[in-house]
C-alpha positions as CSV (number, residue, x, y, z in Angstrom):
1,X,75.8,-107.7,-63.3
2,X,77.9,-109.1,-60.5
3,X,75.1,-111.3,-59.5
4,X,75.3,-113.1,-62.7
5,X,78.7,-113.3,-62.8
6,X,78.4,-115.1,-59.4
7,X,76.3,-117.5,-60.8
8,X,78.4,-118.0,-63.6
9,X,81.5,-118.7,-62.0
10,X,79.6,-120.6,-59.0
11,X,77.3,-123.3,-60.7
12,X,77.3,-125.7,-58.0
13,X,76.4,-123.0,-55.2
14,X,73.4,-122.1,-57.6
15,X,72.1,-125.6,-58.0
16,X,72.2,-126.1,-54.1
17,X,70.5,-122.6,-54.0
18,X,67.4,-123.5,-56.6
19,X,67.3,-127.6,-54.6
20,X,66.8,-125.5,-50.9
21,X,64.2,-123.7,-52.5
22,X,62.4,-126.7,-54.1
23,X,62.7,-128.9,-50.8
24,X,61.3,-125.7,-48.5
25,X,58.8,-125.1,-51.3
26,X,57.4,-128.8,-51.1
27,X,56.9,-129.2,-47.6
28,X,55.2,-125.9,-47.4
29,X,53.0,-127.0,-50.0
30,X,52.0,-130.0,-48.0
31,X,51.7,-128.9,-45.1
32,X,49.8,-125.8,-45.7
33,X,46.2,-126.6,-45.1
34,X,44.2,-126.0,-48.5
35,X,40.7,-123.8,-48.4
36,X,39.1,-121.4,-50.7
37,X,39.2,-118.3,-48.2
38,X,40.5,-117.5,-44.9
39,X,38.6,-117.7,-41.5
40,X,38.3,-114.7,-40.4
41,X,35.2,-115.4,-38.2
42,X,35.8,-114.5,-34.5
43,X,35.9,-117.5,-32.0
44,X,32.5,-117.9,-30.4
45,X,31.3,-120.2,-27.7
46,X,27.2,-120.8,-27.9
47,X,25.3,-121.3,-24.8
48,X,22.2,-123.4,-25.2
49,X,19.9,-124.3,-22.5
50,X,16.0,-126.2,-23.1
51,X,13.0,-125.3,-20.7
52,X,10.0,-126.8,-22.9
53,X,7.3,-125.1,-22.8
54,X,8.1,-121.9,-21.2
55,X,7.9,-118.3,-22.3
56,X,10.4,-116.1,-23.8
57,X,10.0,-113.5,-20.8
58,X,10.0,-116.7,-18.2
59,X,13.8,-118.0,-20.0
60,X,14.8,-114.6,-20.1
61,X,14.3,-113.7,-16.0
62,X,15.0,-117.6,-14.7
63,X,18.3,-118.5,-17.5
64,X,19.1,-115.9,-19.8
65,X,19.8,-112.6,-17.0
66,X,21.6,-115.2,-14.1
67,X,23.6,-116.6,-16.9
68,X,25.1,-113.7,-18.0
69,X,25.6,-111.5,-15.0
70,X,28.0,-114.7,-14.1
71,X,29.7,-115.0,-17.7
72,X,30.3,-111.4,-18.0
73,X,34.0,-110.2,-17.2
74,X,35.7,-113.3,-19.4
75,X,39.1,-113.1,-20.4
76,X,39.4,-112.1,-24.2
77,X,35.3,-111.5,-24.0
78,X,34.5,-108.6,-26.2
79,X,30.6,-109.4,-27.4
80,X,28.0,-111.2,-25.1
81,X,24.4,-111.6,-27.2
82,X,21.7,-113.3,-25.6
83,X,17.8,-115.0,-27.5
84,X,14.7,-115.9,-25.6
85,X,12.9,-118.1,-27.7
86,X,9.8,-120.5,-26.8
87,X,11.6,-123.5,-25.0
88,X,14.9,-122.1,-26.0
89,X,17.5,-119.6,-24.2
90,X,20.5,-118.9,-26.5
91,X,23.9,-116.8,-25.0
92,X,26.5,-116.5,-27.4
93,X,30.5,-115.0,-26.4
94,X,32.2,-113.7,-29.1
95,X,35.6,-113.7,-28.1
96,X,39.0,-111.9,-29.5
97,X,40.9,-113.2,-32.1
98,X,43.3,-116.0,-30.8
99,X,41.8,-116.2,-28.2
100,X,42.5,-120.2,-26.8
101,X,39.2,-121.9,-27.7
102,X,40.3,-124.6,-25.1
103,X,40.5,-122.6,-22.2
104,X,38.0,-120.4,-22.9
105,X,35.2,-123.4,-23.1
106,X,37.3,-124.0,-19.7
107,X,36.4,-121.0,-18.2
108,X,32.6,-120.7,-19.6
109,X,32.3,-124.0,-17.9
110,X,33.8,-122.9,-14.6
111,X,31.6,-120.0,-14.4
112,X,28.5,-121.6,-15.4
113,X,28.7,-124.1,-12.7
114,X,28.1,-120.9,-10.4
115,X,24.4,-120.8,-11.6
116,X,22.4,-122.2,-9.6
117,X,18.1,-122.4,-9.1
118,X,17.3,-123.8,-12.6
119,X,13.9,-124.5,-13.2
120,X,13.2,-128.1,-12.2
121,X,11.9,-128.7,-16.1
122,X,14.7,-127.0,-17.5
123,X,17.7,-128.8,-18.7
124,X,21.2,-128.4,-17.8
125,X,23.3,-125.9,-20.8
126,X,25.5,-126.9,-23.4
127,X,28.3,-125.4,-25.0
128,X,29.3,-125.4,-28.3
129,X,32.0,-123.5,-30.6
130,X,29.2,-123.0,-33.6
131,X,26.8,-120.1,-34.0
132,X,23.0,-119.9,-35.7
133,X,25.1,-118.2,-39.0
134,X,27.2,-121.0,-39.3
135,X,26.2,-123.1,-42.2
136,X,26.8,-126.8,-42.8
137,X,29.7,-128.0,-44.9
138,X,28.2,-131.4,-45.6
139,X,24.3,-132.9,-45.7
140,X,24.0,-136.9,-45.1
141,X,20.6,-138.6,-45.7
142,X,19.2,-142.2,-44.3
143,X,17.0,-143.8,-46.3
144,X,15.7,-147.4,-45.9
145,X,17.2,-149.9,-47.5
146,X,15.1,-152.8,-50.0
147,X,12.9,-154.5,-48.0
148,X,13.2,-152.6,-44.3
149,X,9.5,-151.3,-43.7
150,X,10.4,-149.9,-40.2
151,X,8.9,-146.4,-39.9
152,X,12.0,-143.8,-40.4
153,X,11.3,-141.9,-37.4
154,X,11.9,-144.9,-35.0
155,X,15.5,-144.6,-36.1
156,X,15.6,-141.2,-34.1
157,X,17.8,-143.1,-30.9
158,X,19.7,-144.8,-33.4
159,X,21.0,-141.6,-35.3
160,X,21.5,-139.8,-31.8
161,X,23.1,-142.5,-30.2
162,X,25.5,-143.9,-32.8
163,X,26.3,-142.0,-36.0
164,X,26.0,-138.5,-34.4
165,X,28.1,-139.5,-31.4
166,X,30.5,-141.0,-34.5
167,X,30.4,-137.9,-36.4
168,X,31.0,-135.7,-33.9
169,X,34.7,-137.4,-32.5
170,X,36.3,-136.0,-36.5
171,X,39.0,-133.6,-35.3
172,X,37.1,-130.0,-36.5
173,X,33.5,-131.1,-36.2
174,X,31.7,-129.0,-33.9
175,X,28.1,-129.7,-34.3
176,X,25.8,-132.3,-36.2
177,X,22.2,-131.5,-36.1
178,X,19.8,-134.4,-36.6
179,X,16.1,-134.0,-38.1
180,X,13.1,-136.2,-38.6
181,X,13.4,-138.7,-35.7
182,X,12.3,-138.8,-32.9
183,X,12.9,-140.3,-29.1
184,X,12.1,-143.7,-27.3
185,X,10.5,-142.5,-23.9
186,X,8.7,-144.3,-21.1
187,X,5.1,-142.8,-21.1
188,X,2.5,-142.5,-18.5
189,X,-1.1,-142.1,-20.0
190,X,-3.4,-140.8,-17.0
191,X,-7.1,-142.3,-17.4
192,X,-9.2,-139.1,-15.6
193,X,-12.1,-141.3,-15.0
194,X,-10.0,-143.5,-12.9
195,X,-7.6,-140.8,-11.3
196,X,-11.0,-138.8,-10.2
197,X,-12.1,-142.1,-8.5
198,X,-9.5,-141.6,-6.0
199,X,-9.3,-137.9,-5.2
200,X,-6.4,-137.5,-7.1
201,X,-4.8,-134.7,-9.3
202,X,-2.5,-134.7,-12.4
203,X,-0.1,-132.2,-10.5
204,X,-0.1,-134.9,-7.6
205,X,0.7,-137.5,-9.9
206,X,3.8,-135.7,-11.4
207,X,5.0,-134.8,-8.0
208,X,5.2,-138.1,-6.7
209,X,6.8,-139.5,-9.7
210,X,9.5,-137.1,-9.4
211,X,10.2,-137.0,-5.5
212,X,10.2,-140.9,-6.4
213,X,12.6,-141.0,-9.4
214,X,15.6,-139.7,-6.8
215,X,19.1,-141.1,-5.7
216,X,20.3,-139.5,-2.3
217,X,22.9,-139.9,0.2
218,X,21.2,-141.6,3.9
219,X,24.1,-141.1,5.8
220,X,26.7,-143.7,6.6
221,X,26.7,-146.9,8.8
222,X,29.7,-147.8,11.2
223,X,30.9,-151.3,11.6
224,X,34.1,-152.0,13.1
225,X,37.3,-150.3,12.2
226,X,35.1,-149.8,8.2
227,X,32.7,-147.3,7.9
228,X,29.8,-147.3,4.9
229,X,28.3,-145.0,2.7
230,X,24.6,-145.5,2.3
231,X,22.7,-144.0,-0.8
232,X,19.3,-144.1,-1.3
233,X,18.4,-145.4,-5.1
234,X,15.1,-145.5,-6.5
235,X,15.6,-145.0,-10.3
236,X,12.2,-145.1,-12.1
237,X,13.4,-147.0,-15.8
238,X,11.4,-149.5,-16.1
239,X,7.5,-150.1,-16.7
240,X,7.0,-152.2,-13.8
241,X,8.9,-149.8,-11.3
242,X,6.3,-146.8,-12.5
243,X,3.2,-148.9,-12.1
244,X,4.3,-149.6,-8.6
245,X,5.0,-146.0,-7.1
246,X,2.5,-145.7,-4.4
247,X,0.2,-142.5,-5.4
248,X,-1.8,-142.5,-1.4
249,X,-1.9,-145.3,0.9
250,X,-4.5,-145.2,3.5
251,X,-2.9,-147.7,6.2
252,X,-2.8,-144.4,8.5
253,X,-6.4,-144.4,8.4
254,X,-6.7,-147.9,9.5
255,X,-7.3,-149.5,5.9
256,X,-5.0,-151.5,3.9
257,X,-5.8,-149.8,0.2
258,X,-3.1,-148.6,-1.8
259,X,-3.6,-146.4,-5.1
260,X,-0.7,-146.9,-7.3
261,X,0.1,-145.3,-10.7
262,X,-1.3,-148.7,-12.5
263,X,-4.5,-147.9,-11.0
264,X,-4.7,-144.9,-12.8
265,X,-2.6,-144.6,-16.1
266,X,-1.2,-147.0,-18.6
267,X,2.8,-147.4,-18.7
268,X,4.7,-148.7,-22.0
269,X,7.6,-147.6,-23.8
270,X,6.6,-145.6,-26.7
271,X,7.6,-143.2,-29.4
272,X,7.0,-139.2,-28.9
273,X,5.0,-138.2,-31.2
274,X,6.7,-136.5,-35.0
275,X,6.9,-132.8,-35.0
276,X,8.5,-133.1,-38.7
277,X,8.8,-134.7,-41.8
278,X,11.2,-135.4,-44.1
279,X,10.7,-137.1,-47.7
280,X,13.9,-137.3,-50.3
281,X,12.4,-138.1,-53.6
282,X,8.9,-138.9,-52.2
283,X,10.1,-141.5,-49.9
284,X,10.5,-141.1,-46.0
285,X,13.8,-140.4,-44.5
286,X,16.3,-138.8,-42.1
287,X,18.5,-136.2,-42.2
288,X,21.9,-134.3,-40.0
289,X,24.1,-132.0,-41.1
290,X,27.6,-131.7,-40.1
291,X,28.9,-127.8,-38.6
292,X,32.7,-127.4,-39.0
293,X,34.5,-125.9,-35.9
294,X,35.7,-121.9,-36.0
295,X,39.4,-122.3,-38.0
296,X,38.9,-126.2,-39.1
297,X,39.6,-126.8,-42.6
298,X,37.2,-127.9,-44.9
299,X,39.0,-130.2,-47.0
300,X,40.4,-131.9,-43.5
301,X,37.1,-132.3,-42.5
302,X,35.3,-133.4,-45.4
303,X,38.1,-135.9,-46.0
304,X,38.0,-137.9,-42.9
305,X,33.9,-137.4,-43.1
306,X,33.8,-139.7,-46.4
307,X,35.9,-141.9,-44.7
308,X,33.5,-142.8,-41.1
309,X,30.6,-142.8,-43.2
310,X,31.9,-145.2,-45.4
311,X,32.8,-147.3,-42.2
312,X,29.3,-146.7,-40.7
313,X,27.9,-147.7,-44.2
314,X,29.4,-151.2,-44.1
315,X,28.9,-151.3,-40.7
316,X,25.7,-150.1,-37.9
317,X,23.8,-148.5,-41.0
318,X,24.0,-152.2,-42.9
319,X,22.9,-153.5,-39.7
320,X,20.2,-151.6,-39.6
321,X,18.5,-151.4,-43.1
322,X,19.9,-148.1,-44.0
323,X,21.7,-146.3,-46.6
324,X,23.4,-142.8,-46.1
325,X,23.7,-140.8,-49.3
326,X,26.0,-137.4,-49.2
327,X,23.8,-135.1,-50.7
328,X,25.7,-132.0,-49.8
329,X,29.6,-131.4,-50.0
330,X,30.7,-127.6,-49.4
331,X,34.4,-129.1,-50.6
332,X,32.9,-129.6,-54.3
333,X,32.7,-125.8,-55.3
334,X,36.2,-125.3,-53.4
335,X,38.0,-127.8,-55.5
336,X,36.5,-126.9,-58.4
337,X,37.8,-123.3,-57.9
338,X,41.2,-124.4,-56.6
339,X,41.6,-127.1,-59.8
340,X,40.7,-123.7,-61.9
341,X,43.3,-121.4,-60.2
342,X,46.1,-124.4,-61.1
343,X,44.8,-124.6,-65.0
344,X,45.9,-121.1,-65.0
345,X,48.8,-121.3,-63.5
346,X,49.9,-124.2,-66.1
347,X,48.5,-122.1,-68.8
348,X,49.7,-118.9,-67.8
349,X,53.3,-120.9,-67.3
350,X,52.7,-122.3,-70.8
351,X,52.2,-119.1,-72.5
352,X,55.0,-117.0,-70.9
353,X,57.3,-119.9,-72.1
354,X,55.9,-119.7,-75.3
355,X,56.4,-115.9,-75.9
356,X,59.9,-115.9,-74.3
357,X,60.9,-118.5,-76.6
358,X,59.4,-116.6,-79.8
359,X,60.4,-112.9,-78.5
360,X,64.0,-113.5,-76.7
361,X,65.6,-116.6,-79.4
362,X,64.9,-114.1,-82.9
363,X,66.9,-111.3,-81.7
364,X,70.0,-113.9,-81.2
365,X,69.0,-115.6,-84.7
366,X,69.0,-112.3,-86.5
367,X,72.4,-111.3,-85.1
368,X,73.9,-114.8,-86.0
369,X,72.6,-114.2,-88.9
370,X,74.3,-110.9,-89.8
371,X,77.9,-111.7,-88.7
372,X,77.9,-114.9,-91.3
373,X,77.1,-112.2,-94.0
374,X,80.8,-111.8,-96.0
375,X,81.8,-108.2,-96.6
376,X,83.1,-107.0,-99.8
């Protein structure tokens, strides 16, 4: 009762009391991110590393077992879970919650540059903050525009180099998988016929490409008061470079006959050959999918997404022949349910007004109504 007698008597003080709780209310509402539930997914940091070709039990002695015995004993590191998979080794860290991502992908970094003795096929790991149970938030599709009759694979550099490199700079993106291209290479077709002219061996062939595809340090060179570095650079990109590595020279022996790799094998730049298809509506296409970052917000995301592939639109993909269609949006079903939740706030808000009004004015009407009766 003294409460509303405060208010009463203190108007003004109530007015500034109901405007500090509007203002505070309004910036909280804008600045509190909007989603549909809470992450409550652990921080995790994925270890990927590619031998092609190789045996599960081979990735799991040569990368899975030295990788982990350096990993383990991480700061905030609570779960370590490791796959061997043909061609693929897979160690993911499941950290604490809170844990700082940043310094955590830090120290994974740190400690992976300890391993050492890495299969001379196998590539160097990546990290990345997204696990196998993730799934997308968005789906883009390429298609060819009217009149482009390239073949859609082709576009496979195109789509690694440029939209997912794009893509992949939105604040909260933390993976964007790409399917259905494939990879410019520089290939070396051996002829056998021709390579067992000479005495020589596949094996021999790939060794000597790869001791000559090498950049080393040959010392340094004094001259003066300067001294210089000298490096060693034979960098095998180009067709003509290839068909000139010397495969056996027999000068030792007193003859002047070379073998070189155009001798033996054909050089071009080619295409690897499709391991996949994909057809949207019985035409050929490509495909990626976005992978949001542990704690992003969808909405964020998915804003700024529209936004760059509306830029790429009008620009790289227009250059190209190509038209990217969303055909996925994970932010759909979560405004539909947020738009639902605020139609029955408004409702709700409507029909409490309505029965306060009906209920708490009647009451007042009936004893108005009473006091104006005369009594005789």
């Amino acid at each position: 009762m003294n409460l509303i007698r405060y208010a009463i008597d203190r108007p003004v003080a109530v007015v500034a009391a109901v405007l500090i709780a509007v203002l505070f209310g309004t910036l909280s509402l804008s600045r509190i991110p909007v989603q549909l539930a809470p992450d409550v997914r652990k921080p995790i940091v994925v270890v990927e590393t590619s031998w092609p070709g190789a045996a599960p039990s081979e990735i799991e002695r040569e990368i899975v077992n030295p990788q982990e015995e350096t990993l383990r004993g991480l700061d905030g590191l609570e779960i370590m879970t490791s796959r061997s998979q043909t061609g693929q080794a897979s160690v993911t860290l499941e950290f604490a919650v809170g844990t700082d991502m940043s310094q955590s992908l830090l120290l994974v970094s740190n400690r992976l540059d300890r391993v050492g003795n890495y299969p001379d096929e196998a590539a160097q790991p990546t990290l990345n903050t997204s696990g196998s149970d993730d799934s997308p938030i968005a789906w883009v599709l390429l298609t060819a525009a009217e009149g482009n009759t390239r073949a859609m694979p082709t576009y496979g550099d195109f789509l690694e180099d440029v939209i997912k490199d794009r893509v992949e700079r939105i604040e909260g993106v933390s993976a964007v998988n790409v399917f259905g291209g494939t990879e410019r290479e520089l290939q070396v077709v051996i002829d056998p016929q021709r390579l067992s002219r000479f005495g020589l061996t596949v094996p021999e062939v790939v060794r000597i490409l790869r001791t000559e595809n090498i950049s080393i340090s040959a010392g340094d060179v004094d001259e003066g008061k300067r001294r210089y570095v000298v490096r060693t650079e034979s960098s095998l990109n180009t067709e003509e470079a290839i068909r000139n590595v010397v495969l056996r020279s027999d000068v030792a022996q007193g003859s002047s006959g070379r073998v070189r790799v155009s001798d033996v094998a054909e050089v071009s730049f080619a295409y690897r050959e499709a391991t996949s298809r994909l057809r949207f509506k019985g035409e050929p296409g490509l495909a990626f999918n976005v992978v949001r970052e542990s704690g992003a917000n969808v909405i964020s995301v998915m804003e700024e997404m529209r936004v760059v592939l509306e830029e790429l639109q009008e620009g790289p993909l227009n250059d190209v022949g190509l038209i990217a269609d969303l055909v996925y949006d994970e932010t759909i079903y979560i405004q539909g349910a947020i738009d639902l939740v605020v139609q029955n706030i408004w409702i709700g808000a409507a029909l409490a007004a309505l029965i306060l009004m009906l209920f708490l004015r009647s009451p007042r009407a009936t004893l108005i109504v009473s006091l104006s009766i005369p009594v005789s």
